[in-house]
C-alpha positions as CSV (number, residue, x, y, z in Angstrom):
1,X,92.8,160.3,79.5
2,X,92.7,156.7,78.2
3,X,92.8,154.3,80.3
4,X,94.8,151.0,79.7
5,X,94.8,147.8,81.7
6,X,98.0,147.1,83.8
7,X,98.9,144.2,81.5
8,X,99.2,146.5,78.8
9,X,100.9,149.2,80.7
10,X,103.3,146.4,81.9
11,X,104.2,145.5,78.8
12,X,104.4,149.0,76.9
13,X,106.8,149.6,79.8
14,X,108.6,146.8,79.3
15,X,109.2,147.3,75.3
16,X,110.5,151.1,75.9
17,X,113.1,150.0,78.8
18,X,114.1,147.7,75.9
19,X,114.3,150.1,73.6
20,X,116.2,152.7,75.8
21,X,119.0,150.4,76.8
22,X,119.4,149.4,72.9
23,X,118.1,145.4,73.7
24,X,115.5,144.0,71.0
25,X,112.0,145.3,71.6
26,X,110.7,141.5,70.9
27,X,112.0,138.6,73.5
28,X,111.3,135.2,74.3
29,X,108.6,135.1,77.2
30,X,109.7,132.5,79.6
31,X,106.5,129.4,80.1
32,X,106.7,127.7,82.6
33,X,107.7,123.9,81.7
34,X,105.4,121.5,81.9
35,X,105.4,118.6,84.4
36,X,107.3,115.8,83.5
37,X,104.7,112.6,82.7
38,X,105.4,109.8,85.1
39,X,106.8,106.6,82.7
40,X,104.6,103.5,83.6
41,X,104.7,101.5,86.0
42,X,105.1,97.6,84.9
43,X,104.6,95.9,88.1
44,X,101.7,95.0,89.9
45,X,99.5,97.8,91.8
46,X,97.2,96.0,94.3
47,X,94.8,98.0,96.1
48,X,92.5,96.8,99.4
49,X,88.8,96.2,99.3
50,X,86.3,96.1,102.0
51,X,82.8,94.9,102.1
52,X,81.9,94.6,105.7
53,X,79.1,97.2,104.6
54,X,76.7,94.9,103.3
55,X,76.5,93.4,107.5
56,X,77.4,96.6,109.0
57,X,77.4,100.3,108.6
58,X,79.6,101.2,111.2
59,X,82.0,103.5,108.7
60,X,79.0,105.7,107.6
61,X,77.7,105.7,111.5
62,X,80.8,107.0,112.5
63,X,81.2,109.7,109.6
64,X,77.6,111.1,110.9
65,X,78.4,110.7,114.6
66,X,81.7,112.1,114.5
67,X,81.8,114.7,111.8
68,X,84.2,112.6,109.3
69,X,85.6,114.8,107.0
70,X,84.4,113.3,103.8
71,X,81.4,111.2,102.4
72,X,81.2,108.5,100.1
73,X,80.3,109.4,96.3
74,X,78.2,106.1,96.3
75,X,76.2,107.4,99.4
76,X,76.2,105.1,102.2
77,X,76.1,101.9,100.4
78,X,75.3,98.6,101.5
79,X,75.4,96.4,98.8
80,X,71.8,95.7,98.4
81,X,72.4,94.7,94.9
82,X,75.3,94.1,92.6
83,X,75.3,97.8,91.1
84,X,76.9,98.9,93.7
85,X,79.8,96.1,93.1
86,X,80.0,97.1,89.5
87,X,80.2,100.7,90.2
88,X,83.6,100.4,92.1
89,X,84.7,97.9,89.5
90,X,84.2,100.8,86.9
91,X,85.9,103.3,89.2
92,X,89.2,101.1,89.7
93,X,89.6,100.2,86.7
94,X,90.0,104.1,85.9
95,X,92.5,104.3,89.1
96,X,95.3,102.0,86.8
97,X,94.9,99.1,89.6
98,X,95.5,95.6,88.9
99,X,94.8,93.6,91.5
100,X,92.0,93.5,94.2
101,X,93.0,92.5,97.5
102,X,89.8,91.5,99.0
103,X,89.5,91.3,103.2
104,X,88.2,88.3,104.7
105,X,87.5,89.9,107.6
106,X,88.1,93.1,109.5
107,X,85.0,93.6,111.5
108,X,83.9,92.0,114.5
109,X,80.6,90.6,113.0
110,X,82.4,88.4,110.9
111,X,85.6,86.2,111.2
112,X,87.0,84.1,108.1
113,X,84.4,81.1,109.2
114,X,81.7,83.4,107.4
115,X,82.8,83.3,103.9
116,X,80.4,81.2,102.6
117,X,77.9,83.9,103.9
118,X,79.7,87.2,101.6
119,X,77.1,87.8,99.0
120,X,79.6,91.0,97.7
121,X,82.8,88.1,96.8
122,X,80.5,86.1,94.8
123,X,79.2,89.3,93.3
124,X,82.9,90.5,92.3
125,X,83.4,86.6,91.3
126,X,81.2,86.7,89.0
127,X,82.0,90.1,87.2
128,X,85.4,89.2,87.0
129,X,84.7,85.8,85.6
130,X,83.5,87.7,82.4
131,X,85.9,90.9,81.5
132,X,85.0,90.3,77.6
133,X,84.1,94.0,77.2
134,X,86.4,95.3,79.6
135,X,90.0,97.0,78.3
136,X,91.7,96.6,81.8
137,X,91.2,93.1,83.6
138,X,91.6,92.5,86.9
139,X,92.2,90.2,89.2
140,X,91.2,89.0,92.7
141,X,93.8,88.6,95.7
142,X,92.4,87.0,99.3
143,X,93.8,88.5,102.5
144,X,92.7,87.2,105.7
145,X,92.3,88.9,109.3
146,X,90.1,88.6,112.4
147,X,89.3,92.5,113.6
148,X,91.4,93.7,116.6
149,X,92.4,89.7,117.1
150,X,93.8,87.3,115.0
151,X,92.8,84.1,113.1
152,X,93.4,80.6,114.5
153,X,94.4,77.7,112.6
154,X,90.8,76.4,112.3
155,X,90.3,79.8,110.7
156,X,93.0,80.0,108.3
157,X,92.0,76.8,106.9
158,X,88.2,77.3,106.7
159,X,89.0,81.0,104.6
160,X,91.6,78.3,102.5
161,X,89.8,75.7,101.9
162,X,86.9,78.3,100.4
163,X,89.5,79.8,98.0
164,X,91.2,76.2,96.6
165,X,87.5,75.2,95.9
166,X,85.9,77.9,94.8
167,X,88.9,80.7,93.3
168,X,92.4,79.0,92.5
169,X,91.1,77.2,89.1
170,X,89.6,80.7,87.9
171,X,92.0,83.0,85.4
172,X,91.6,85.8,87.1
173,X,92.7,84.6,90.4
174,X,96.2,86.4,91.4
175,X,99.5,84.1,91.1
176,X,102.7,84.8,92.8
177,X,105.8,82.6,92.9
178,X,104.0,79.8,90.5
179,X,101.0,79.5,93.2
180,X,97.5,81.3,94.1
181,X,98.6,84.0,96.3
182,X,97.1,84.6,100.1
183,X,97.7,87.2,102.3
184,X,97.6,86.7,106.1
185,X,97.4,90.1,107.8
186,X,98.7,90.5,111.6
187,X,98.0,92.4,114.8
188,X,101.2,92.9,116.8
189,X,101.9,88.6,116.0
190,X,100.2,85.2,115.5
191,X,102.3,82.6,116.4
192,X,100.1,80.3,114.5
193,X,101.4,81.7,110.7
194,X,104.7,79.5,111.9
195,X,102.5,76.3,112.0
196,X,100.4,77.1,108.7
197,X,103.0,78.2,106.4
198,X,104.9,74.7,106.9
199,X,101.5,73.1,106.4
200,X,100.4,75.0,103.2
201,X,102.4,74.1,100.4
202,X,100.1,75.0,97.5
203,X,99.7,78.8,98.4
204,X,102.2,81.7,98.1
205,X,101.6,83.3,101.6
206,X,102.7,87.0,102.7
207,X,102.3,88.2,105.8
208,X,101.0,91.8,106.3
209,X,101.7,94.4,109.0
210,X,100.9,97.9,109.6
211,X,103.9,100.2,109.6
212,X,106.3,97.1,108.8
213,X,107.7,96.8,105.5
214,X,111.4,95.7,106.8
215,X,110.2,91.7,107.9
216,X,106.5,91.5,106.5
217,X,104.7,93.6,104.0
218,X,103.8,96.7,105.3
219,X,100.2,98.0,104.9
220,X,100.3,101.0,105.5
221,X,103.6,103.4,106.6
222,X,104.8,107.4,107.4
223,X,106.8,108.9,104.8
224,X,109.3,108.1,103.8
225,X,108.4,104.3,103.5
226,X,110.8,101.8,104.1
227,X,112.7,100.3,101.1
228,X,111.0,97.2,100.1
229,X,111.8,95.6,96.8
230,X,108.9,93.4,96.7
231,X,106.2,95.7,98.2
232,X,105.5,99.2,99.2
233,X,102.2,100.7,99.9
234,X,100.9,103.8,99.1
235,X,98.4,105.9,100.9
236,X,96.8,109.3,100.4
237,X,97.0,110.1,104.2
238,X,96.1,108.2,107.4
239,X,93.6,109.4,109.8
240,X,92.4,106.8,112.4
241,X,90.1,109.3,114.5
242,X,86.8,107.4,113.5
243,X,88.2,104.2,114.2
244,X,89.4,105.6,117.6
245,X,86.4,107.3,118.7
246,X,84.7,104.4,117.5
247,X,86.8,102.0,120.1
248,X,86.8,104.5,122.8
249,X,82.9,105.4,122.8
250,X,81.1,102.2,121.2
251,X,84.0,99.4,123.3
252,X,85.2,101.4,126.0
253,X,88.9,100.4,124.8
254,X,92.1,103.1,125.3
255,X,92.6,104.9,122.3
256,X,95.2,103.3,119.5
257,X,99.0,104.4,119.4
258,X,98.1,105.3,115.9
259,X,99.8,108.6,114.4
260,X,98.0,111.0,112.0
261,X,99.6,112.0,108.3
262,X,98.0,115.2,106.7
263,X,96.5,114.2,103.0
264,X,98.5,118.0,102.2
265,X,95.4,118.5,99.6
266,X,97.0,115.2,97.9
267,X,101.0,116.3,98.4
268,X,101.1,113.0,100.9
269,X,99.8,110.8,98.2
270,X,102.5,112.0,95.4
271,X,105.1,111.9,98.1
272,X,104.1,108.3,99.1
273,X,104.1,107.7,95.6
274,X,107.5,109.2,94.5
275,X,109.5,107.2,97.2
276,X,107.0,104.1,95.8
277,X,108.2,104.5,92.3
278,X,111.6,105.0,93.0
279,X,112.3,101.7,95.0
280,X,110.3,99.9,91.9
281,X,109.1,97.0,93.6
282,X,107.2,94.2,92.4
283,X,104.2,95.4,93.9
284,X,102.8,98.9,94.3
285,X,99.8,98.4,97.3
286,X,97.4,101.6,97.5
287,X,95.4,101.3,101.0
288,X,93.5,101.7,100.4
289,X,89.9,102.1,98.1
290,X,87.2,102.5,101.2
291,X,88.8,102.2,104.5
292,X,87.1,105.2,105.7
293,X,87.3,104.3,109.2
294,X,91.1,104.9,109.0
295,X,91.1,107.8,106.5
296,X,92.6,105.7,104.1
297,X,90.6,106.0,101.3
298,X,90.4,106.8,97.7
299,X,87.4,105.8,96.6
300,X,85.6,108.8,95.3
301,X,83.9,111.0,97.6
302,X,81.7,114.1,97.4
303,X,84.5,116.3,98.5
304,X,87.0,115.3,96.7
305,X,85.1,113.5,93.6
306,X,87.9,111.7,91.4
307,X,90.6,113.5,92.4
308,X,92.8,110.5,94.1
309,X,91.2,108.1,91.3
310,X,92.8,109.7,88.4
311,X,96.2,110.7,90.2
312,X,96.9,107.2,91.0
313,X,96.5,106.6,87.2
314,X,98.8,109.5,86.7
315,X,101.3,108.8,89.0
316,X,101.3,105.0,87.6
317,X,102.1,106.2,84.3
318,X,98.7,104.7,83.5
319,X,96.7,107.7,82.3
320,X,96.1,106.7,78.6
321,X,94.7,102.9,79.3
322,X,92.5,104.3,81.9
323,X,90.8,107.0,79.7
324,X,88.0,104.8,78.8
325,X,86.6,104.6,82.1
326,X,87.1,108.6,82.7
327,X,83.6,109.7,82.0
328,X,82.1,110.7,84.6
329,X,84.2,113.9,86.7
């Protein structure tokens, strides 16, 4: 006997029922529909940058010693050169970003006092100073933080001063509200913002908060996100586990009230995303690109390669601009 596959015998079976009960023996096979292609997004999509690597490697200490769950593409970088800086340029430009928010500082070997001493800012300076070649430009946003503390006054100023002599004069400095933007980040308060936002009148100043978003900027918030007209962040997931076994083991500190949101395979970051694009704010804010201690990243990693890369272009709308950066998978 001749045998025939199951497709076939499905669809021989399917043609004589046809014919039996007097329908057409040809018919329109039902495709599914393709998925609707986001529209672009014409606001501004900022995304946070760490470079605490080139002083410490606490993040890639932590991955080894507690079995993080993914691993930089980069390797464990340090910044020993400026390849390393013009790497992740590449790769955010393919993400669709716009804008780089750069922290000033959230580790405990630095505090804002130490700018002058950030070899990796003057590195991205100077690449962004010259985007001749480059189809997507970006530009450079300051946020400033002391790590599990908060800045004084002394310390706001210092970081300030640094970027009115040194970054509000360059074109690819960020610009909000007719001024050079700054963003002051805060654990639980700082009484001391009061004081400096009546003193600085030459800045636009936003202050940040984790799981905020109703009185200052959130950085980082569950699903749904609060509605936020000027800013909503974004993130693929959040995972503080290295950061907490990092406090608990290497400080002896009581473990965070942080919560844990499942990246779902990247579901999270689309659902994040949807609720983003629906409030259309001014400002989209993905945290964020390598903030591995708090699984917030989505800078490419060996697991995962480009996978949250080149969905944030996507989901941005921003797929077509970004295609000439999309050569390496």
């Amino acid at each position: 006997m001749k045998r025939i596959s199951r497709r076939s015998f499905l669809t021989t079976s399917c043609l004589t029922a046809a014919t039996l009960a007097g329908l057409p023996s040809t018919f329109p096979l039902e495709t599914p529909e393709a998925e609707p292609r986001p529209t672009r997004f014409n606001g501004t999509v900022a995304i946070f940058y760490i470079a605490h690597f080139q002083r410490v490697s606490r993040d890639w200490d932590s991955i080894e010693e507690y079995k993080g769950p993914y691993h930089p593409l980069l390797g464990y970088y340090r910044y020993k050169t400026k390849d390393d800086v013009l790497k992740h340029l590449k790769w955010l430009r393919r993400t669709g970003v716009d804008t780089i928010v750069y922290d000033v500082y959230g580790f405990a070997e630095w505090s804002p006092m130490d700018i002058e001493k950030d070899r990796v800012l003057k590195w991205m300076m100077e690449a962004l100073a010259d985007q001749r070649n480059e189809a997507r430009k970006l530009q450079l946003l300051i946020w400033i933080e002391k790590y599990n503390s908060n800045p004084n006054l002394e310390e706001y100023h210092h970081a300030l001063n640094y970027v009115r002599k040194h970054l509000v004069h360059k074109p690819y400095y960020f610009r909000y509200k007719n001024k050079p933007m700054v963003l002051t980040y805060v654990n639980i308060s700082n009484p001391v913002l009061d004081q400096l936002e009546r003193e600085t009148t030459d800045f636009t100043l936003r202050r940040v908060r984790a799981y905020d978003g109703k009185v200052y900027w959130s950085y980082c918030n569950e699903w749904p996100q609060p509605a936020n007209r000027e800013w909503m962040p974004v993130s693929p997931g959040i995972d503080p586990f290295l950061e907490n076994a990092y406090l608990a083991r290497k400080k002896g500190q009581p473990i965070p009230k942080w919560t844990r949101f499942d990246r779902e395979n990247g579901e999270y970051f689309k659902k994040q995303f949807a609720t983003a694009r629906e409030v259309d704010p001014e400002f989209i804010f993905l945290s964020g690109w390598n903030d591995w201690q708090y699984g917030l990243e989505i800078e490419p990693a060996v697991e995962y390669r480009f996978k949250y890369v080149d969905m944030a272009a996507k989901l941005l709308g921003r797929e077509e601009e970004t295609r000439p950066y999309r050569d390496e998978d």
